[in-house]
BAMARMI-59232 format. One record per atom (N, C-alpha, C, O): atom name; x, y, z. Coordinates in steps of 0.02 Angstrom, whole numbers, plus 50000, padded with zeros to 5 digits. Layout:
N
<a=CA	u=X	v=Y	w=Z>
...
% end
This chain:
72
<a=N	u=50043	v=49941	w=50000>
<a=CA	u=50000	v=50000	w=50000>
<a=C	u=50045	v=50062	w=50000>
<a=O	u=50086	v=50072	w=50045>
<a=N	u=50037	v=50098	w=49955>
<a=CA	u=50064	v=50150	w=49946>
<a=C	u=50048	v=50223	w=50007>
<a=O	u=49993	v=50217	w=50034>
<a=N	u=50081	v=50277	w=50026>
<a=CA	u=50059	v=50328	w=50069>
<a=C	u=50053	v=50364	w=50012>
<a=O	u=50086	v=50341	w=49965>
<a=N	u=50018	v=50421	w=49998>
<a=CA	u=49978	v=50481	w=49979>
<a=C	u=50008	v=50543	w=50014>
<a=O	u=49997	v=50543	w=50075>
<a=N	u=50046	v=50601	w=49989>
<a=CA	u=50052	v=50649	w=50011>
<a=C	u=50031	v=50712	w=49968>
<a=O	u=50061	v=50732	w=49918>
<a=N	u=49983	v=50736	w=49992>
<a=CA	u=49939	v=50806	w=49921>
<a=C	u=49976	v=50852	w=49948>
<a=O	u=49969	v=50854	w=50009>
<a=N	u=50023	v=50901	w=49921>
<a=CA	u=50059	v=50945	w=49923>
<a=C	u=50036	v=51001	w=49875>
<a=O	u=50069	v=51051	w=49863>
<a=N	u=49981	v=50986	w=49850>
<a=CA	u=49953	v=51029	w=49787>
<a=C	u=49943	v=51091	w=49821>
<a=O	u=49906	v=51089	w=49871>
<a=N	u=49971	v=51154	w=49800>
<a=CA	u=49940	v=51205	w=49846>
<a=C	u=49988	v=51239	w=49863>
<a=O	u=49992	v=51300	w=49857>
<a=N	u=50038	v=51194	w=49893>
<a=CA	u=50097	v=51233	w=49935>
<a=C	u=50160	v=51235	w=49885>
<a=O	u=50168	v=51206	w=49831>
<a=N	u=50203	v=51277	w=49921>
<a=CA	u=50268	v=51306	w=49903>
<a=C	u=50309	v=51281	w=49930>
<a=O	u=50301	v=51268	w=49989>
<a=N	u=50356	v=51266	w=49904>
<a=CA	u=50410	v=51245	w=49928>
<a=C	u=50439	v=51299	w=49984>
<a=O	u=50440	v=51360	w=49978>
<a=N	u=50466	v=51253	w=50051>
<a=CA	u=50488	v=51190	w=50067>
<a=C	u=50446	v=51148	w=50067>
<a=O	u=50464	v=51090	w=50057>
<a=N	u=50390	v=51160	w=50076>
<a=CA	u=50346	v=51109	w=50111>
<a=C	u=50326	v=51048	w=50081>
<a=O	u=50321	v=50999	w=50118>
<a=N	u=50308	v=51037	w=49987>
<a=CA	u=50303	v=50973	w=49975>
<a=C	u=50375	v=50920	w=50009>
<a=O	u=50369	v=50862	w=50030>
<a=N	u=50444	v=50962	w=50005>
<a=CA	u=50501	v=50933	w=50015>
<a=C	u=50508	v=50914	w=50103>
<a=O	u=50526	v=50859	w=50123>
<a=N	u=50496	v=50947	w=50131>
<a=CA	u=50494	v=50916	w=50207>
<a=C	u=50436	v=50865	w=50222>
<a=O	u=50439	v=50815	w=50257>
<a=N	u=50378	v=50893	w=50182>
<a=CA	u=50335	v=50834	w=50184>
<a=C	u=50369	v=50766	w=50190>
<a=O	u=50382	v=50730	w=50238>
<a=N	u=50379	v=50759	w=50118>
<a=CA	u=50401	v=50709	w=50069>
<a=C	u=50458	v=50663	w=50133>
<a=O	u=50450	v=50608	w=50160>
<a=N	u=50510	v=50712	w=50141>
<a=CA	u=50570	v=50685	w=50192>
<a=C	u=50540	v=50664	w=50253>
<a=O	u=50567	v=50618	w=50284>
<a=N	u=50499	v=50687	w=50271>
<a=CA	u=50463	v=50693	w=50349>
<a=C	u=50441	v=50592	w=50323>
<a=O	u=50475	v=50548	w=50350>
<a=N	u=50387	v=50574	w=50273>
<a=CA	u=50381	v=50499	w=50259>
<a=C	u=50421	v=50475	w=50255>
<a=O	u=50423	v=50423	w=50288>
<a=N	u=50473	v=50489	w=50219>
<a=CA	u=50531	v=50442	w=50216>
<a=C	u=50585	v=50416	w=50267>
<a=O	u=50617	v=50363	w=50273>
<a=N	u=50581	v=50490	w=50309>
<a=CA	u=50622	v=50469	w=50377>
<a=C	u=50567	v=50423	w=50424>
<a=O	u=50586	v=50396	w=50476>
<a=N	u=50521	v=50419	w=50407>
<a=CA	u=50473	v=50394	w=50444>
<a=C	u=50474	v=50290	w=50418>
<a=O	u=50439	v=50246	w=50443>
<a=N	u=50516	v=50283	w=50373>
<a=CA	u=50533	v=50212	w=50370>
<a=C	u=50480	v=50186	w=50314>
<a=O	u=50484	v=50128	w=50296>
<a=N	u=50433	v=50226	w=50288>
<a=CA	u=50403	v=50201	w=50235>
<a=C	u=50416	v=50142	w=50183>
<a=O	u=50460	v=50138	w=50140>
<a=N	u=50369	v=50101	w=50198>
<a=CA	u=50391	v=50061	w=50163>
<a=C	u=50376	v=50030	w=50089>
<a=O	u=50417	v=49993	w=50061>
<a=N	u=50340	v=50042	w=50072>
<a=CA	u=50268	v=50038	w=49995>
<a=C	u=50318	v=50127	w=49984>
<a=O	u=50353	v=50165	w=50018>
<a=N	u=50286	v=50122	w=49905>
<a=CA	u=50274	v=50146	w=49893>
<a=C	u=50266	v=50236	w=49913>
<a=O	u=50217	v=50242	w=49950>
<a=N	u=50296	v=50297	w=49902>
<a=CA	u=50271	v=50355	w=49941>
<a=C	u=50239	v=50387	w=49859>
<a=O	u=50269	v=50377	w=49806>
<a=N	u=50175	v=50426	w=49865>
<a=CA	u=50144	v=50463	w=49800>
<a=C	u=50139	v=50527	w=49830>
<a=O	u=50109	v=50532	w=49884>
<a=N	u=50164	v=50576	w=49802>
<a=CA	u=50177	v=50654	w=49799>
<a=C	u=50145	v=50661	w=49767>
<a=O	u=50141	v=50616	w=49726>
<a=N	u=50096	v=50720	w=49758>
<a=CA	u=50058	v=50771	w=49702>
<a=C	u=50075	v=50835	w=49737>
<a=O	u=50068	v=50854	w=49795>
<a=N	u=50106	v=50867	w=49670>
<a=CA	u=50111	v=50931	w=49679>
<a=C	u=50097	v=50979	w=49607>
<a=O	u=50123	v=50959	w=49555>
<a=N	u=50066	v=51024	w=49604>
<a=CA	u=50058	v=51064	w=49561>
<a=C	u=50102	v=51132	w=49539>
<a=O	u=50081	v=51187	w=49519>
<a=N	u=50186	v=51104	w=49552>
<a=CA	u=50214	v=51174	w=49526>
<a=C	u=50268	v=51118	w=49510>
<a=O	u=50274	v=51063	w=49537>
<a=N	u=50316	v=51154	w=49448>
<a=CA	u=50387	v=51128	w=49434>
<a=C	u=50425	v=51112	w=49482>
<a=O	u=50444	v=51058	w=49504>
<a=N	u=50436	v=51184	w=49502>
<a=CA	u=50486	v=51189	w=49563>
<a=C	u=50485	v=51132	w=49616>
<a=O	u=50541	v=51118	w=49639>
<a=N	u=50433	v=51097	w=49640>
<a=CA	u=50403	v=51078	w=49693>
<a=C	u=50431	v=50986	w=49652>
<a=O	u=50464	v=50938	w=49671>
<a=N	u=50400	v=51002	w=49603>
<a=CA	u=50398	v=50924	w=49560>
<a=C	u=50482	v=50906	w=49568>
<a=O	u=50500	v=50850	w=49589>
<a=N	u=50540	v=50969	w=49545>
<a=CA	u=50605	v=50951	w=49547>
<a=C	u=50647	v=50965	w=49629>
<a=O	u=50694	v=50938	w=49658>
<a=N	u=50613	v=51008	w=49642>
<a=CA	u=50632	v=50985	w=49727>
<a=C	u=50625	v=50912	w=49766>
<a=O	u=50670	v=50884	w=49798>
<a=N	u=50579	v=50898	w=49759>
<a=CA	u=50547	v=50831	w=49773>
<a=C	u=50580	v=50771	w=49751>
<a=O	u=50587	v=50721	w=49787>
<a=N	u=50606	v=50775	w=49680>
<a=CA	u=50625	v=50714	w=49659>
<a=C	u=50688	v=50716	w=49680>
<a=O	u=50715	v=50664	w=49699>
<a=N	u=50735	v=50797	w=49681>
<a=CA	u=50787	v=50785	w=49689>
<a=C	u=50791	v=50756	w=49779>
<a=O	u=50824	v=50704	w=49788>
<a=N	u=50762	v=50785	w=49832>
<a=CA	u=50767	v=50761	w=49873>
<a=C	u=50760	v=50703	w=49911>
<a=O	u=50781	v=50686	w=49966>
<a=N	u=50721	v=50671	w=49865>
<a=CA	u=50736	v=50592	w=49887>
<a=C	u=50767	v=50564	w=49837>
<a=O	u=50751	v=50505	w=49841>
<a=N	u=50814	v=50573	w=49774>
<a=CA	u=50873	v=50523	w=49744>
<a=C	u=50907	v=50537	w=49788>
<a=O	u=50955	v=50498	w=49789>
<a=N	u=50910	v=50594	w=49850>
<a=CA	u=50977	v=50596	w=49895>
<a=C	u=50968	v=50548	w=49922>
<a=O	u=51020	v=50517	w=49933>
<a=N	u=50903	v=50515	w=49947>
<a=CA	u=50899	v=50486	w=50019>
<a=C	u=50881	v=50401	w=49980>
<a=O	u=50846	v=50357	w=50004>
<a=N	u=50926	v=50400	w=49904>
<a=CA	u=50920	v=50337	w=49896>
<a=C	u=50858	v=50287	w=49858>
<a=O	u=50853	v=50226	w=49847>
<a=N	u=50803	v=50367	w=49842>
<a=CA	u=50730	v=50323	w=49803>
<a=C	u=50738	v=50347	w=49751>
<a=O	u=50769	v=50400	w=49748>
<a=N	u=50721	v=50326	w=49711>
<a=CA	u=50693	v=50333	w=49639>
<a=C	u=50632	v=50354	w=49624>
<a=O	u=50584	v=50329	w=49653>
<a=N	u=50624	v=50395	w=49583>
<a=CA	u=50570	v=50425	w=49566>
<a=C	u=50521	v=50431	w=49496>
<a=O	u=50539	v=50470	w=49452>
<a=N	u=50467	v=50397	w=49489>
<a=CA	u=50444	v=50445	w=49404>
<a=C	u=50386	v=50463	w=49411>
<a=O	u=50338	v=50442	w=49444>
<a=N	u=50399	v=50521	w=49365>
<a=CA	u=50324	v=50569	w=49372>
<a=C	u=50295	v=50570	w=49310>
<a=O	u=50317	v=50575	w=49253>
<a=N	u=50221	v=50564	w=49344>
<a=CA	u=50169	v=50566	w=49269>
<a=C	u=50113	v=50638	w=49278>
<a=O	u=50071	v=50658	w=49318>
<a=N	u=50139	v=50656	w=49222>
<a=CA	u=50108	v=50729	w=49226>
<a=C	u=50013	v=50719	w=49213>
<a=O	u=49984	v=50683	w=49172>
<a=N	u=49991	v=50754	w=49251>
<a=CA	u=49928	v=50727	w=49283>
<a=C	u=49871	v=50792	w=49245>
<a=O	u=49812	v=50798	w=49260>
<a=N	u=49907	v=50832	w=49197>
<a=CA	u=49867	v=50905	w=49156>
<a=C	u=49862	v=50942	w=49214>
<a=O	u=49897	v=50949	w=49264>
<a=N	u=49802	v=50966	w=49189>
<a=CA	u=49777	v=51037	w=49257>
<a=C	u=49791	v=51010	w=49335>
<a=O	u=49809	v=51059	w=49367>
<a=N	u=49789	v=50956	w=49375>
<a=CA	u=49775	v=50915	w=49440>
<a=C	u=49882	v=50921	w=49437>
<a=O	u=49903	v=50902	w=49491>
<a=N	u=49925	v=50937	w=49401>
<a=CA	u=49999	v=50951	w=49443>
<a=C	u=50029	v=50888	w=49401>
<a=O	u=50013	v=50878	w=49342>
<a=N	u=50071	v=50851	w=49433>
<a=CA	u=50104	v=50790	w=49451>
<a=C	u=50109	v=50740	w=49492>
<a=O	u=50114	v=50760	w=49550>
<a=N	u=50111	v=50692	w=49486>
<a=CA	u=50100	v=50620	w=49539>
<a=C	u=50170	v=50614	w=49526>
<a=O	u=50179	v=50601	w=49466>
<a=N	u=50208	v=50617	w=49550>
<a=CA	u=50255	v=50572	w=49579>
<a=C	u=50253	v=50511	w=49626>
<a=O	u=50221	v=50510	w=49679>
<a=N	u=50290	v=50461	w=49602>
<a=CA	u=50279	v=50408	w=49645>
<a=C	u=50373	v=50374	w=49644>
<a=O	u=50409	v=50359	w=49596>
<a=N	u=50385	v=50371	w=49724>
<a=CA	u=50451	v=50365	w=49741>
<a=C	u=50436	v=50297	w=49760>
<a=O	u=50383	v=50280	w=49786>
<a=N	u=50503	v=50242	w=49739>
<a=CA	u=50515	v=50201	w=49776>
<a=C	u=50595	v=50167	w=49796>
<a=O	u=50630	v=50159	w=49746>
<a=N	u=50626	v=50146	w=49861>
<a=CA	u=50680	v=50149	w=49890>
<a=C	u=50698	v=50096	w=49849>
<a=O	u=50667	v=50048	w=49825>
<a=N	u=50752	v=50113	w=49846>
<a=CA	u=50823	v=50070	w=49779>
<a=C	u=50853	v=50009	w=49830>
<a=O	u=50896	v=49971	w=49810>
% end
């Protein structure tokens, strides 16, 4: 089962601490990000290839990006 994090809305930092906040949290499935800005989409991905996940995003039109991370 995957976790769900809607970040749609906000500005960075916040999809990115989100995002880290699950992952330090030992997640194990799957983590899905939606966010509706670039910035947010490449913050995000870059911040967890640091922490070792992999990432691909499917651009979702008007509703942002889904990203969906999973640990390598």
């Amino acid at each position: 089962m995957s976790n769900i994090i809607d970040a749609r809305g906000l500005s960075c930092p916040q999809p990115v601490l989100m995002t880290l906040n699950e992952i330090k949290k030992g997640a194990a499935g799957p983590i899905v990000v939606l966010v509706d800005a670039d910035a947010s989409r490449e913050n995000v991905v870059r911040s967890a290839q640091g922490k070792n996940w992999s990432a691909s995003i499917e651009d979702a039109g008007a509703e942002g990006f889904r990203i969906t991370l999973t640990r390598n």
